[in-house]
N, C-alpha and C positions, 0 to 999 in steps of 0.2 A: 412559563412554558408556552411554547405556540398551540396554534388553533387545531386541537385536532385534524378536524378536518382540512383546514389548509397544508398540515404537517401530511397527512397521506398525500395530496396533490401532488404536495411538492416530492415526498419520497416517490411516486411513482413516475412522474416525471423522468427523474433523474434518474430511475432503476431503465427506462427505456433511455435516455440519452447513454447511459454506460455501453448499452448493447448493439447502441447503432451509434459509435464514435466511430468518424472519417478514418480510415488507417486501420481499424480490427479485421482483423483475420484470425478467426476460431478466439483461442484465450491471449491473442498477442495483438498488440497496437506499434504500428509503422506509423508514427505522428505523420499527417502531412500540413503542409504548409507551417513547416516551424521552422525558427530563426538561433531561439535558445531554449533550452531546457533548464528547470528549478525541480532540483529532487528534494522533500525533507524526508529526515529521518523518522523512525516512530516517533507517534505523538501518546498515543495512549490517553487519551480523554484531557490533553491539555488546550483549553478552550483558552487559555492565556497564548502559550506558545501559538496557536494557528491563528490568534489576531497579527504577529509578529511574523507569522507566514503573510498575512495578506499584504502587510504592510512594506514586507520585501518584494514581494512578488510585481506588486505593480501592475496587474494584469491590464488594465484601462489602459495605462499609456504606454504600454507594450505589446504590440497586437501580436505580434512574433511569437510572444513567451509561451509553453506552455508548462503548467505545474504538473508533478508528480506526486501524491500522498500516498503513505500508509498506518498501516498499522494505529487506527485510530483508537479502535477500544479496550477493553480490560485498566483500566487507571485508576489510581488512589486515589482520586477523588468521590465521595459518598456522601448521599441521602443522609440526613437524621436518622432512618431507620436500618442502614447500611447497604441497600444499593449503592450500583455503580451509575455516577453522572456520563458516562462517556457515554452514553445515545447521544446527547448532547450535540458533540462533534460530529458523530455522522450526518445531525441534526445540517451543522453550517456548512459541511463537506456538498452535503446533497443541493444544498439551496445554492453555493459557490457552481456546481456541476450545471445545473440549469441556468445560470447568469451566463457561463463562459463552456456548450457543452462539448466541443470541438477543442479545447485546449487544457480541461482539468482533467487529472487521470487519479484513479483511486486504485492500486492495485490489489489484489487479496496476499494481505499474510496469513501468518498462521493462528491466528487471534480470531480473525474473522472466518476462515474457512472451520474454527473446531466450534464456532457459535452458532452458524448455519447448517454446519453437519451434521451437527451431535454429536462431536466427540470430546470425552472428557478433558480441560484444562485446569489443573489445580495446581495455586502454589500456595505461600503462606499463608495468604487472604485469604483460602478458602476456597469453592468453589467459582470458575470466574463466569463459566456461563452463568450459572444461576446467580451471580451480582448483580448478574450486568440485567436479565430476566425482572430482579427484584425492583433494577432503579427505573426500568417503564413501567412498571407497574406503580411506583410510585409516584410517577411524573404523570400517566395521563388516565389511574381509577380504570373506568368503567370500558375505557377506551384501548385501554392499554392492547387488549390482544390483537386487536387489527395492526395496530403501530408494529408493535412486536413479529409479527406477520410481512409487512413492509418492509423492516429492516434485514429478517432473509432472505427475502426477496433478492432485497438491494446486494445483500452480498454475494449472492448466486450469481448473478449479472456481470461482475467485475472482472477484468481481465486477469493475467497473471503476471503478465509483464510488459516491456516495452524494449525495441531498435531501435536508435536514431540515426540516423541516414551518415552519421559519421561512427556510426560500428558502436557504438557505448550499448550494453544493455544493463537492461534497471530490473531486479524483480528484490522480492524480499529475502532470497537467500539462495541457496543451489544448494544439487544434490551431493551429501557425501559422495565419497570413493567407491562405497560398494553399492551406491543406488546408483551411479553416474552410468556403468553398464546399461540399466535399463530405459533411459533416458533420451530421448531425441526434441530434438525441435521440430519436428512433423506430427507430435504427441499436443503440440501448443498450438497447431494451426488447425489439426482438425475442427469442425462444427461443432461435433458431439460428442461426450467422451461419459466411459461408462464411468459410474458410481465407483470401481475400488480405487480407480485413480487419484481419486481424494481421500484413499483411506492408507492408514500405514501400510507400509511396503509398496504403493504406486507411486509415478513420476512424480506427479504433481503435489500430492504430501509431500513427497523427498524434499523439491524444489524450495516450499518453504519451511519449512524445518531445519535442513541442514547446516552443519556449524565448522564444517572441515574445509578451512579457508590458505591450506596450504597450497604453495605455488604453483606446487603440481598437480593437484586438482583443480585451481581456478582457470588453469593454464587446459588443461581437457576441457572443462566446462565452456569455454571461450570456444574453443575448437568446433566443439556441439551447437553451436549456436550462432557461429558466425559471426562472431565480434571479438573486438581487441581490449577492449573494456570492459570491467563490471562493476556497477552500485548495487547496495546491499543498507537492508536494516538488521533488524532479528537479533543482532550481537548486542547488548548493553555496553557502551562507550564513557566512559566517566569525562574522558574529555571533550566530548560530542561527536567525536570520529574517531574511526580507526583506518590505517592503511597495510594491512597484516601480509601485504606480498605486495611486486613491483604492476599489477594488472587491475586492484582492486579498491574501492574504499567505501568501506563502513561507515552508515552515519544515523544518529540517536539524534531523536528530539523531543522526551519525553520530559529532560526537565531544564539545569543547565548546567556547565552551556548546551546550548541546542545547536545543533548545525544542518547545512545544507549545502548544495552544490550547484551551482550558476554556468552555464557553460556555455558557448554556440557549437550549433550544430552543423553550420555551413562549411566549414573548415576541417582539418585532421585536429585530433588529439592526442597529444606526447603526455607520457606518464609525470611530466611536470606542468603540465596543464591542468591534469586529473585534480593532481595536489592544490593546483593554485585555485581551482574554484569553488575549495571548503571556506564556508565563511559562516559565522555565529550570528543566528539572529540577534 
């Protein structure tokens, strides 16, 4: 495990580099100065898969590129004593954000916003905040609650989503049909936004939670937001993506295949474009 203390450094760092990336406006980032964009899918505590991020990514010899992550935590990966290893990840995420902090983007899904907010997430595992609770506590004893402290920090910080200057937007999912009503993109630019927004029944819950990816909802939600595109995680893809309508594509990267999406952004994008930039780590 890293050095406590250099692990808050570096977590706090990077909790401010989130908050002052070039391009945010309220919970939305306008990348500037980008050439391409790399979205991966969830990783969910895959500290395998995000070496095979880095090693696509290329960021050194790509000054242009900027990456996109989500959904890092809650993963089958466990402690001896059954924590969740996925601090872990946020562990490399945060220290990649501070190496590159103008071109790494972490957006909040719905993983991370029920870990910092308090709200319950249980599946078969069990409890997954308190996994995930158990596996800092295991990893750094006596330390652990500062760490644990920094980490929702860190997630409070994070945007929600992302434009690129050729109309794609990226977040981890959108609102059903019947939240989509409440929803605007002037909700994502504001500075400040009250607490129930984050709780069921506000935008911003809706946004990542939602699973209603038919045409004609993704086709409003596009409208809402001024873009002709949408990437998305949230859905479990067996075969590392999915393309559920002609405006949209799904993509997993939690085990394999993993995928992600390569694109530039200097240029238009035709819905055979969209398709052709899913490729497997």
């Amino acid at each position: 495990m890293p050095d406590p203390a250099r692990l808050l450094r570096t977590l706090k760092q990077a909790t401010q580099a989130f908050r002052s990336t070039p391009g945010r406006r309220g919970l939305m980032i306008y990348p500037s100065n980008a050439g391409e964009m790399m979205i991966v899918g969830d990783l969910h505590g895959s500290v395998e898969n995000f070496r095979l991020v880095l090693k696509r990514a290329e960021l050194a010899s790509h000054p242009g590129r900027h990456l996109v992550l989500q959904e890092l935590i809650h993963g089958p990966f466990r402690y001896s004593g059954g924590g969740d290893k996925s601090h872990q990840l946020v562990d490399l995420a945060a220290a990649l954000k501070c190496q590159y902090p103008d071109r790494v983007h972490l957006i909040l899904a719905n993983h991370e916003l029920s870990q910092c907010r308090f709200q319950d997430i249980a599946k078969i595992e069990g409890d997954l905040n308190a996994l995930f609770r158990e596996g800092v506590a295991a990893a750094y004893g006596a330390e652990a609650r500062s760490i644990y402290a920094a980490y929702l920090e860190l997630f409070a910080a994070l945007p929600v989503a992302l434009r690129t200057s050729n109309r794609v937007f990226i977040s981890h999912s959108l609102p059903s049909a019947a939240r989509l009503p409440g929803f605007e993109l002037a909700i994502l630019e504001r500075d400040s936004h009250d607490e129930n927004e984050f709780r069921p029944g506000g935008p911003i819950h809706a946004l990542l939670w939602g699973r209603d990816t038919s045409a004609t909802n993704v086709e409003a939600f596009l409208q809402r937001v001024d873009a002709d595109w949408l990437i998305t995680g949230h859905i479990p893809c067996p075969e590392g993506f999915l393309s559920p309508n002609d405006r949209q594509v799904i993509l997993d990267a939690q085990s394999t295949p993993a995928c992600y999406s390569l694109f530039s952004v200097i240029r238009p994008l035709s819905y055979s474009d969209l398709l052709n930039s899913v490729a497997t780590l």
